[in-house]
Every structure is written in structure tokens, then in C-alpha cells.
C-alpha positions as CSV (number, residue, x, y, z in Angstrom):
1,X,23.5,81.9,151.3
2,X,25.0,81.8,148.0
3,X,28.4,80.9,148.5
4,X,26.6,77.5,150.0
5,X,24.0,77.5,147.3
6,X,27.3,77.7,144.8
7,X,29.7,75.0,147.1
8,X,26.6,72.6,147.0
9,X,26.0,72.8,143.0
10,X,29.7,72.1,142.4
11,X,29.7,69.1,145.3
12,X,26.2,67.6,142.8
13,X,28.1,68.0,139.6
14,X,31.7,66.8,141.0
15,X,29.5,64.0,142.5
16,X,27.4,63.6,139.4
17,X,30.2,63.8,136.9
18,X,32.7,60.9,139.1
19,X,29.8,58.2,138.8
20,X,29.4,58.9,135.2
21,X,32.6,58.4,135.0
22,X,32.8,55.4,137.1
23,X,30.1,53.7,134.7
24,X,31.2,54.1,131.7
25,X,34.4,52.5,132.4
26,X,32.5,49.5,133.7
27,X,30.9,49.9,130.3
28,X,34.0,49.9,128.1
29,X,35.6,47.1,129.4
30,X,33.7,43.8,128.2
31,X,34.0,40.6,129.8
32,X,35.7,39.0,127.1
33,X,35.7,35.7,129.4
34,X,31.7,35.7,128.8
35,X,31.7,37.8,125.5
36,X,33.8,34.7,123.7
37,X,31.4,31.8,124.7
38,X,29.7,30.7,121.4
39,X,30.8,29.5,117.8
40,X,33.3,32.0,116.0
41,X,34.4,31.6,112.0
42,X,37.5,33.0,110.9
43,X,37.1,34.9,108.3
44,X,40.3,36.6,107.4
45,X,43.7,36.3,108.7
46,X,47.2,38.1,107.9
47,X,50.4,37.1,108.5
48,X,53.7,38.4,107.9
49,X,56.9,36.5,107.9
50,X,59.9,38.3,108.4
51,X,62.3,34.7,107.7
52,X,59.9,32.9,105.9
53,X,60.7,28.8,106.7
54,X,64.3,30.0,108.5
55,X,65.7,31.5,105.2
56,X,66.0,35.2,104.4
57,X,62.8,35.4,102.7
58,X,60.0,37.6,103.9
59,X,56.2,36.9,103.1
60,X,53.1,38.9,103.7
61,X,50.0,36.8,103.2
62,X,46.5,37.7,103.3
63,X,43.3,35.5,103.4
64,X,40.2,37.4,103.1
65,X,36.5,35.5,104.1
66,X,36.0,35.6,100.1
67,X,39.3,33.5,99.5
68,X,38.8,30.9,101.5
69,X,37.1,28.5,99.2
70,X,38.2,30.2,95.9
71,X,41.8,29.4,96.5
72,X,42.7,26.9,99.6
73,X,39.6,24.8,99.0
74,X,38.1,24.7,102.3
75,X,35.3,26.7,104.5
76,X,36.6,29.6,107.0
77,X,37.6,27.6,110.1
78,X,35.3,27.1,113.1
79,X,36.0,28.0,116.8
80,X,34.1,26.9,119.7
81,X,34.5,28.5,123.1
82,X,33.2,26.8,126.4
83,X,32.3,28.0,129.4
84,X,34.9,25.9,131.2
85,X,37.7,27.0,129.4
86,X,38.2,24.6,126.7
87,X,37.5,25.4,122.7
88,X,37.4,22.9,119.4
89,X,38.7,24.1,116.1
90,X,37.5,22.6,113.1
91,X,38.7,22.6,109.6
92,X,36.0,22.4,106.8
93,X,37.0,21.1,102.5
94,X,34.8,23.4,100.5
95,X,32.5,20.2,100.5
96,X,31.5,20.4,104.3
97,X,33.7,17.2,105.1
98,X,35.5,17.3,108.4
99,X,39.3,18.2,107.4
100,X,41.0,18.9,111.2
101,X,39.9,19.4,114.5
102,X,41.7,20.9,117.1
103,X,40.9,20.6,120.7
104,X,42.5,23.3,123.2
105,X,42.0,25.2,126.2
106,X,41.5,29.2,126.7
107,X,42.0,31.8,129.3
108,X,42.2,35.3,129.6
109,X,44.5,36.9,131.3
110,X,44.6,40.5,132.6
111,X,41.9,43.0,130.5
112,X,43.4,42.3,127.0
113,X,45.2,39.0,126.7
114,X,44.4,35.5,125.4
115,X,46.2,32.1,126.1
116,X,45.6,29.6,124.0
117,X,46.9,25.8,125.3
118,X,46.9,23.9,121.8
119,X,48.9,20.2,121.1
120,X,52.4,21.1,120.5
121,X,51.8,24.7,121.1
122,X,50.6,28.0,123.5
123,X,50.1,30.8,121.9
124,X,49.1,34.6,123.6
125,X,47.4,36.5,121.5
126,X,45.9,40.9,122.4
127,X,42.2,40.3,121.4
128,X,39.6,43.0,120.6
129,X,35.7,42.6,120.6
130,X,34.0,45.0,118.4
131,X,30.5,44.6,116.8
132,X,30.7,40.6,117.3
133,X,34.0,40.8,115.5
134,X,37.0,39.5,117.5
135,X,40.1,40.5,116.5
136,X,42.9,38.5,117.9
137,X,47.2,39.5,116.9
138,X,50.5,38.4,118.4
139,X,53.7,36.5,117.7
140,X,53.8,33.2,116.3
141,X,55.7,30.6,114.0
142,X,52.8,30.9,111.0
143,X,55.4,29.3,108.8
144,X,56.3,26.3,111.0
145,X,60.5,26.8,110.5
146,X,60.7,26.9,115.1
147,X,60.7,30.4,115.3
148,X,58.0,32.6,116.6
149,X,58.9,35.5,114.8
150,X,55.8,35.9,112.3
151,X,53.0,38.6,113.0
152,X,49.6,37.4,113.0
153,X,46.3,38.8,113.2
154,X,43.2,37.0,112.7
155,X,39.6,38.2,112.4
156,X,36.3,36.1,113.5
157,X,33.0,36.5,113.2
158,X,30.3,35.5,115.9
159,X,28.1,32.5,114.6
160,X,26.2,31.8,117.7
161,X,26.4,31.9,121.5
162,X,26.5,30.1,124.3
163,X,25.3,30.8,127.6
């Protein structure tokens, strides 16, 4: 009577214990496709270019949310995501007037990839969603000299979602 009273406790907890585990992965992988739908500011981006505009040059800038307005003049930038795949960019002066807009499309792809379909450029980026702070890096050509060689990594802040 024991033994089966001891094979049927270890059958509840291997049971108990696989289920756990089973939900809490479902629990650690977000949606990103649904977490991203809303309005996101960027508030601080670093870039590092290893050939900085094609000559042997490199650069390593940082642009913190404080810095925005102090030194370039203009508000963090503003990204909306949609629902059906498509997201606007716009560029603020300090002033609130309308600098830029960009319109582009979005997809993820696989658990931790981003494509981004802009004019003139696609760009995939590794994203992580932490505390309504996405963090997006990858390749690209930051310093516009045809390369994609530069190492970026941008932070934004939730503003408000969309359902």
C-alpha cells in the first residue's frame, strides 16, 4: 500500500510541477504583436559607428530623453503602431510643430524579431518589452554613408494604447 501511496504522490507532483511549467512559459513570452499597439516616444537612443560616413572614423553617440530638446531642438520622436500592421513616425521642433512624419509598416517575426518596411529602407531590429519599455537593437546605416554597419539601440516609452 505504500509503494502506491509513494508512485501516486510522485505521478501528482511530476504532473503538478510539468503544468507549472507549461504556464509560465506561456507567461514569459509576450505577444509583442498585441503588446506594441499604442503610441511609443523614443526616449534615448545609442549608436555606434564603427566607419563613421565611409571614412575611418568611429563615433559613439548617445541621446538621452533629457537631451533631446537641450541639444537637437526637437521633442523625443513619436511612434504609432496599428493593429493592421502599419505605424507613423513623427518628428516634433521643441515648439510642438510638425518636423517629419514617417509612414511604415511592421511585423514580427519569430518570438523576438521586428521588421520595419520604411521609404528607402527595411530595417530588423531584436526587441525587448519590459515594464512598458521597448527596447529595440540591430544593424543599420545611422550615419547614412550605404553601409549598414552601425549598431543601434533605441529605447521607447509607452504613451498610450490601442486596442
Amino acid at each position: 500500500m505504500s509503494t502506491l501511496l509513494f508512485c501516486s504522490l510522485i505521478l501528482l507532483f511530476a504532473c503538478e510541477n510539468a503544468s507549472t511549467d507549461t504556464d509560465s512559459e506561456k507567461i514569459a513570452k509576450p505577444d509583442l504583436s498585441q503588446d506594441i499597439l499604442g503610441t511609443w516616444e523614443t526616449i534615448e537612443i545609442e549608436v555606434h559607428s564603427p566607419t563613421y560616413q565611409g571614412v575611418d572614423t568611429t563615433v559613439h553617440q548617445t541621446i538621452r530623453e533629457g537631451d533631446w530638446g537641450k541639444y537637437f531642438g526637437v521633442r523625443p520622436a513619436q511612434t504609432v503602431f496599428t493593429p493592421d500592421g502599419k505605424l507613423v513616425r513623427t518628428h516634433r521642433m521643441k515648439n510642438g510643430k510638425v518636423a517629419d512624419i514617417v509612414n511604415g509598416l511592421w511585423k514580427i517575426q519569430g518570438t523576438d524579431s521586428l521588421l520595419v518596411i520604411e521609404p528607402n529602407k527595411t530595417l530588423y531590429y531584436k526587441h525587448e518589452l519590459e515594464n512598458n519599455l521597448l527596447t529595440l537593437t540591430g544593424i543599420v546605416d545611422w550615419d547614412f554613408d550605404g553601409e549598414e554597419d552601425d549598431d543601434y539601440r533605441s529605447v521607447m516609452r509607452l504613451v498610450s494604447k490601442t486596442q
